[in-house]
Backbone bond lengths (Angstrom), bond angles and torsions (degrees), N, CA, C in turn:
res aa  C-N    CA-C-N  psi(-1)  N-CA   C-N-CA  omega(-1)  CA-C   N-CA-C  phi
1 X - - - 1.445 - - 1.536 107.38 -
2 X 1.373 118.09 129.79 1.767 126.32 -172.30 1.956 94.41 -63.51
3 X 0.905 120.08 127.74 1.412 125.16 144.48 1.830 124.23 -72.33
4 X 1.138 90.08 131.20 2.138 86.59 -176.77 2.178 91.70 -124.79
5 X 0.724 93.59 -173.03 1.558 124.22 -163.49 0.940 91.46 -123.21
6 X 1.688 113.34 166.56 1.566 120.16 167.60 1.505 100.96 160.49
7 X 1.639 110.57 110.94 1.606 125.68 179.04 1.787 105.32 -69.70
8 X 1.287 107.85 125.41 1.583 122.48 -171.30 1.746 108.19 -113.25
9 X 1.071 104.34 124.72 1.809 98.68 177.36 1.763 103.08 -52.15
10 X 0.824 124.49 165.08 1.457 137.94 146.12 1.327 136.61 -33.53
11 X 1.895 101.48 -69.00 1.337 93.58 144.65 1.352 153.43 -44.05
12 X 1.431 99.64 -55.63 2.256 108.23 154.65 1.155 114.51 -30.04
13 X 1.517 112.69 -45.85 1.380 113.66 -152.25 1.550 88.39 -72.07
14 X 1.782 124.91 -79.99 1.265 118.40 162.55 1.709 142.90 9.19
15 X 1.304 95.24 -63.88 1.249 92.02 -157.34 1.533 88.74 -84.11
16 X 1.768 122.10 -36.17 1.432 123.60 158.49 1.736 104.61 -13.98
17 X 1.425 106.96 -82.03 1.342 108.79 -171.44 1.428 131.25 -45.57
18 X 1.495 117.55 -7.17 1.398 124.95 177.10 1.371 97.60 -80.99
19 X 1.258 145.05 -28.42 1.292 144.04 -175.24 1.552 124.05 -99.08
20 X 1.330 105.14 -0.20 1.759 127.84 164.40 1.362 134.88 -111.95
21 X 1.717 108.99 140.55 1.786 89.15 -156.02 1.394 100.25 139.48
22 X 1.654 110.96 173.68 1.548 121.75 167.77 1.508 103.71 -64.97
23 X 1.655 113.89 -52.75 1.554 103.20 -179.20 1.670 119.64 -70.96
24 X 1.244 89.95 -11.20 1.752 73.23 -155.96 2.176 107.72 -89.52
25 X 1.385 95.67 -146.35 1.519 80.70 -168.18 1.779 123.22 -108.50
26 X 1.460 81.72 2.50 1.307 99.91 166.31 1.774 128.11 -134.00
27 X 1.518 116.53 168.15 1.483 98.00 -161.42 1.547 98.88 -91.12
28 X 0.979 115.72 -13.62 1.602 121.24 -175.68 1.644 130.35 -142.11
29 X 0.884 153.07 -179.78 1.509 166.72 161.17 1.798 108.73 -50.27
30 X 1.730 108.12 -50.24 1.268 133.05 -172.69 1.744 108.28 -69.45
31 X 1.520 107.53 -48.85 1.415 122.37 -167.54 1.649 92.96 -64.26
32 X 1.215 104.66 -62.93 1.595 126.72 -177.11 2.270 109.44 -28.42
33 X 1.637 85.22 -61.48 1.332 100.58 172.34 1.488 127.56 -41.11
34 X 1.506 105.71 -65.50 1.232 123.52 168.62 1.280 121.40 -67.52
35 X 1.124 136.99 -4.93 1.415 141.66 143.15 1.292 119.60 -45.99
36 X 1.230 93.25 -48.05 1.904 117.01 -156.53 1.418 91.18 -75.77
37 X 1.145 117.92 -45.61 1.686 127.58 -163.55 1.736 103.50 -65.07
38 X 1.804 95.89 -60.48 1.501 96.84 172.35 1.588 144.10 -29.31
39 X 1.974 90.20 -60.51 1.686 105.51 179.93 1.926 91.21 -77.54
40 X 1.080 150.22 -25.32 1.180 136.41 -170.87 1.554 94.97 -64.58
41 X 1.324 104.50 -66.57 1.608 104.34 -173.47 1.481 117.40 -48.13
42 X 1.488 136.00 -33.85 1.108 126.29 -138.51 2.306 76.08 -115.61
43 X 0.975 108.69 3.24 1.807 122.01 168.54 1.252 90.10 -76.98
44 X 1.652 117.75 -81.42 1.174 121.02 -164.69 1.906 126.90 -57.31
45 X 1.398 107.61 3.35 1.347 117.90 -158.99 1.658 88.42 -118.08
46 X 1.440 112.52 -34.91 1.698 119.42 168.64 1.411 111.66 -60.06
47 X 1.252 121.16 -45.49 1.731 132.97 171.64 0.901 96.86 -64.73
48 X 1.548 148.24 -101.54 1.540 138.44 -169.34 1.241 133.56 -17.26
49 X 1.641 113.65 -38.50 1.289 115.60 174.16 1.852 111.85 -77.34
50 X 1.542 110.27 -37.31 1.729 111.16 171.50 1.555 111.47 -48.39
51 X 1.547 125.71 -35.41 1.126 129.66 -165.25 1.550 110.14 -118.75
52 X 2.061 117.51 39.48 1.015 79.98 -149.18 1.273 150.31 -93.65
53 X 1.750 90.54 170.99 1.401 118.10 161.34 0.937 118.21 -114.40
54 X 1.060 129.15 73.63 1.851 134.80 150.54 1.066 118.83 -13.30
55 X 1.475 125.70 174.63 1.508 132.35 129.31 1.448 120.96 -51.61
56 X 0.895 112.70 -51.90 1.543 131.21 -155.58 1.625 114.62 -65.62
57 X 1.711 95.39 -31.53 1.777 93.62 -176.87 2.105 97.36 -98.33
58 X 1.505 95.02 12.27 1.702 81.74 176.86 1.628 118.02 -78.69
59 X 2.053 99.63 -13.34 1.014 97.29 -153.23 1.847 114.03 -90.48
């Protein structure tokens, strides 16, 4: 799996950490991330199709 970088405010980072952990809802920082990335993308892929924008007419 590619590793990337990526500068995080403080706060992000923070409030990140309320949701990582034994209590929280993820097991790590990484899991957490890729969550975030996932439902963002599959948001932005829900909007495209209401208005749409496909793949198909990008090309």
């Amino acid at each position: 799996m590619p590793k990337i970088s990526v500068e995080v405010p403080a706060e992000l980072l923070t409030d990140l950490d309320r949701h990582v952990g034994e209590d929280g809802k993820f097991v790590n920082r990484s899991e957490a991330i890729r969550a975030s990335i996932r439902k963002t993308l599959d948001t932005l892929d829900e909007i495209d199709a209401r208005h749409d924008r496909l793949d198909d007419e990008s090309e």
